[in-house]
N, C-alpha and C positions, 0 to 999 in steps of 0.2 A: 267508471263504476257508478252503479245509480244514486245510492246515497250521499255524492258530490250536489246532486241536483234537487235537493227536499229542504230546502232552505223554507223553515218555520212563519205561518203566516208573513210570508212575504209582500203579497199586495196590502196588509193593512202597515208592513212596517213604513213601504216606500209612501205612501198618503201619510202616517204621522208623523215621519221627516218632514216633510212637503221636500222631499229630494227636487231639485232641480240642476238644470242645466248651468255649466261652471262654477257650481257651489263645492265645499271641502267639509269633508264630514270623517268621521271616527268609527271604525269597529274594534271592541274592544274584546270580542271573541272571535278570532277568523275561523275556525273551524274546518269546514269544509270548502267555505268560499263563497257559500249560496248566496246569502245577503251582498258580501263585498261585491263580487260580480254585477248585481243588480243595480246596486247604486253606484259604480261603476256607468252604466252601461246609458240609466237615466241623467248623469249629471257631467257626462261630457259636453264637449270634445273636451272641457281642460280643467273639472271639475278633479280634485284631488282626495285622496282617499289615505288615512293614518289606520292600517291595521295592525292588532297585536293578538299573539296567542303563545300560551306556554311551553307550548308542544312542538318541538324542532321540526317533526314526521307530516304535522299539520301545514307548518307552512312552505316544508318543502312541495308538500302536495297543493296546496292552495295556488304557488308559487307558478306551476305550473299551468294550473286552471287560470290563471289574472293573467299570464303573459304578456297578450296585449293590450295591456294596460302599465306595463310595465312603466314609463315616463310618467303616470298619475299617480302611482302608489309607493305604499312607504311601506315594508312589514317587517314589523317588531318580532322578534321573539323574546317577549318578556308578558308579566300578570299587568294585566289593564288597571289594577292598582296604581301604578309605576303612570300612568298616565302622566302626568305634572312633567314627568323628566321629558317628555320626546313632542307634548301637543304644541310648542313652540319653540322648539328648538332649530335655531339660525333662521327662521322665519318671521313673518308675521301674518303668517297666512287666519283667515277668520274662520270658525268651524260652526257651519251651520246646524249639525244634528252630530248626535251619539247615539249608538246601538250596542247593547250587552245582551246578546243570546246566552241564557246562563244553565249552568250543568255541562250535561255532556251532549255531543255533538256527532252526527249520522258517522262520521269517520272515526272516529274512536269507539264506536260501537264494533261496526263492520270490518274494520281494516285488520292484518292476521296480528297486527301490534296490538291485539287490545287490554292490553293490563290489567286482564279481570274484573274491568268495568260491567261484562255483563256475565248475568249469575248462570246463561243459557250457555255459555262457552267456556271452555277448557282452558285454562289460564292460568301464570303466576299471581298469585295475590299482590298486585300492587298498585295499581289505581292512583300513580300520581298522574296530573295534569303534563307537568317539568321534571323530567327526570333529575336535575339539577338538585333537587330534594331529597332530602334522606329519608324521611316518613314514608312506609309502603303499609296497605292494609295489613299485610304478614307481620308486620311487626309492634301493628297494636292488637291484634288476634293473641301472639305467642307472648307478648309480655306485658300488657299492660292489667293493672286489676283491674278483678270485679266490678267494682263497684265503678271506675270507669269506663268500662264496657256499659253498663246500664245507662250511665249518665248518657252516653253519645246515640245508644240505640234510641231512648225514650226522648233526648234532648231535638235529635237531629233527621232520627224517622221515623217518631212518635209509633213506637211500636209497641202497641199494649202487652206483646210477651214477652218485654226487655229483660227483665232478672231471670226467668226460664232458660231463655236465648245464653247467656251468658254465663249462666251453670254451665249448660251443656258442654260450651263452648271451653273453658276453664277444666272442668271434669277431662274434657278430650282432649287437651296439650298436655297435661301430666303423661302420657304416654305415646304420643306423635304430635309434631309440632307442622302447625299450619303452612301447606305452602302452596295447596293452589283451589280452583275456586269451587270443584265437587268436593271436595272436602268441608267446605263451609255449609254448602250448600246441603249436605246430608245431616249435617248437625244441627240447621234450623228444620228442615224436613222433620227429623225425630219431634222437635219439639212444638211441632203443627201436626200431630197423626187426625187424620179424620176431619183434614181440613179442606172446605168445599168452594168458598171464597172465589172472586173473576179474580184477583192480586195476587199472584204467586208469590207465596211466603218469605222468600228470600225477598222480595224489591226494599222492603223498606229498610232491610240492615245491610245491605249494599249499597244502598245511598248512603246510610248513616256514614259506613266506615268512610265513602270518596270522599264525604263532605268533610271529617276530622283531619282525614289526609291531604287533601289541598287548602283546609283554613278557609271553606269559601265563605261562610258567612261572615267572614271578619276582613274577608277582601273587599266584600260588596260595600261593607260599612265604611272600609276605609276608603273605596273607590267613589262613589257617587259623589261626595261634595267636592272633588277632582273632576269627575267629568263635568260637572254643574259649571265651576269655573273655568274649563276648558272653552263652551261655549259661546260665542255672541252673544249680546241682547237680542232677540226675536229666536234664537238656536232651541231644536228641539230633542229633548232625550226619550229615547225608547229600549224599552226594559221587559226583557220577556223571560217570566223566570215560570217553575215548572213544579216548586212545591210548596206548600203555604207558608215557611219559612223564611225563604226568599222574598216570596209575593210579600208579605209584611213588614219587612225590612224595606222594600220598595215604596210599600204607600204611607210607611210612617214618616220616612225623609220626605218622600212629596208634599205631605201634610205638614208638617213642621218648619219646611222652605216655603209654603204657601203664604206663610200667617205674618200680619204685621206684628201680631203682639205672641210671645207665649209665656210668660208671664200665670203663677197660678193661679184660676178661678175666682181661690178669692180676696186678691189682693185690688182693690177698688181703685188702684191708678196702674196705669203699665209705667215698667221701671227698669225694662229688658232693651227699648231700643231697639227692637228686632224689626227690620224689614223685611217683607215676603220677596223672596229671591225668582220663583217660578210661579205659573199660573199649571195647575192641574187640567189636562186636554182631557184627561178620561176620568170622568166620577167613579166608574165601574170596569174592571180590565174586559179586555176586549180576549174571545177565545176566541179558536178555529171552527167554520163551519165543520156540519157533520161531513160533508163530501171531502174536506181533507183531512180528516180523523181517519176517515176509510182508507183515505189514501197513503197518509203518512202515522203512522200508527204512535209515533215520537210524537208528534202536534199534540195528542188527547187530555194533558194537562196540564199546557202549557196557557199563560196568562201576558197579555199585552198592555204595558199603562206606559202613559206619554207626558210630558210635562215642556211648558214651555218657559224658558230663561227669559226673565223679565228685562 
């Protein structure tokens, strides 16, 4: 199926790896398989590959796509958080580069399992990554308050008509209770009449609830200075996230592992002891040309930063 094969600025990943030949490197979102394949493919014949994803569906399908790789590779089904427990385990193999493709992934869109991740299809409201989780959008919809409903719309998809959204939304489980995703979807509708916008009014509280439901921003937090240590010295991490929430959280850790000192302003001796861990590859994230914007419609807001393990 085609969206096995739309693996996200892929030539700028494998250049900020510097993938090569018998090197061992890390995916910590396998997704479809695009990226793994690739570097895969560049860093044989005995180059080895640590994949993980949450998604049982994902890697049975990935699993299939890697086959013949099957002797180089490793795939996890667990959150790329967990990293620490598997990047050296019974081994002492050295990991030259990490890759976190973050959000959602061309096969959980497209595939007939898609847990109401997109607001265009017909679906259960539930939106976890790991089914292994109790949390489903359905059941921060049906029960959770107000006033946390605003918190995660405005928090998580900065949607300036969070308390609107959330009336409506509130108003309309007193008498039917949420359970799939045209139903969500006619309740932000109402509360955008005459609305002319290229973003179709559902994206951003659709991201909000995935993001509440799989904890990502608090995995990423927890996950980077794991991948950072996973690492070698010279090892490269690449980080492609897709909304400025993400992207932030990316280049404050880069910034913050850069620095010898952080220490406040204005304290006139450093007293932190802090040594800069990585050097920043990218001043400025790195987007998709316009020609795979057109092509891959997923790419259009997505952002690329790299950082290199001192």
């Amino acid at each position: 199926m085609s969206y096995y094969h739309q693996p996200v600025l892929l030539k700028e990943v494998l250049e900020g790896l510097q993938v090569q030949a018998n090197r061992n490197y890390i995916d910590g979102t396998l997704g479809g398989g695009g990226h793994a394949e690739a570097i895969l493919e560049q860093s044989g014949p005995k180059g080895f590959l640590l994949a993980l994803d949450r998604d049982e569906s994902a890697i049975k399908a990935s699993s299939q796509r890697l086959n013949r790789f099957r002797q180089r590779i490793n795939l996890i089904r667990d959150s790329y958080k967990n990293i620490d427990k598997y990047a050296h385990q019974g081994n002492n193999l050295q990991y030259h580069g990490a890759l976190l493709d973050l959000g959602l992934s061309s096969y959980q869109i497209s595939s007939e399992d898609n847990r109401g991740f997109s607001f265009q299809k017909q679906a259960e409201l539930d939106m976890r990554f790991g089914l292994d989780s109790d949390l489903t959008a359905g059941e921060i919809l049906n029960n959770w308050p107000q006033e946390e409903l605003v918190r995660i719309f405005k928090e998580y998809g900065e949607e300036p008509r969070a308390k609107l959204i959330a009336s409506n939304i509130v108003r309309q489980r007193q008498t039917e209770s949420f359970k799939f995703t045209s139903q969500l979807v006619n309740v932000i509708q109402e509360s955008f009449k005459n609305y002319h916008g290229k973003i179709h009014p559902a994206t951003r509280v659709f991201q909000a609830l995935r993001i509440a439901v799989n904890s990502e921003l608090e995995t990423l937090t927890e996950a980077l200075p794991k991948l950072l240590e996973a690492l070698s010295p010279g090892g490269r991490l690449a980080i492609i996230s897709y909304h400025s929430l993400e992207d932030r959280l990316v280049k404050n850790f880069f910034q913050e592992r850069s620095q010898n000192c952080i220490c406040p302003k204005e304290l006139p001796i450093c007293k932190c002891n802090h040594k800069a861990e990585l050097k920043i590859i990218t001043k400025k994230p790195i987007i998709p040309t316009e020609e795979e914007v057109s092509d891959n419609t997923r790419s259009r807001s997505a952002k690329l930063r790299l950082a290199e393990k001192l």
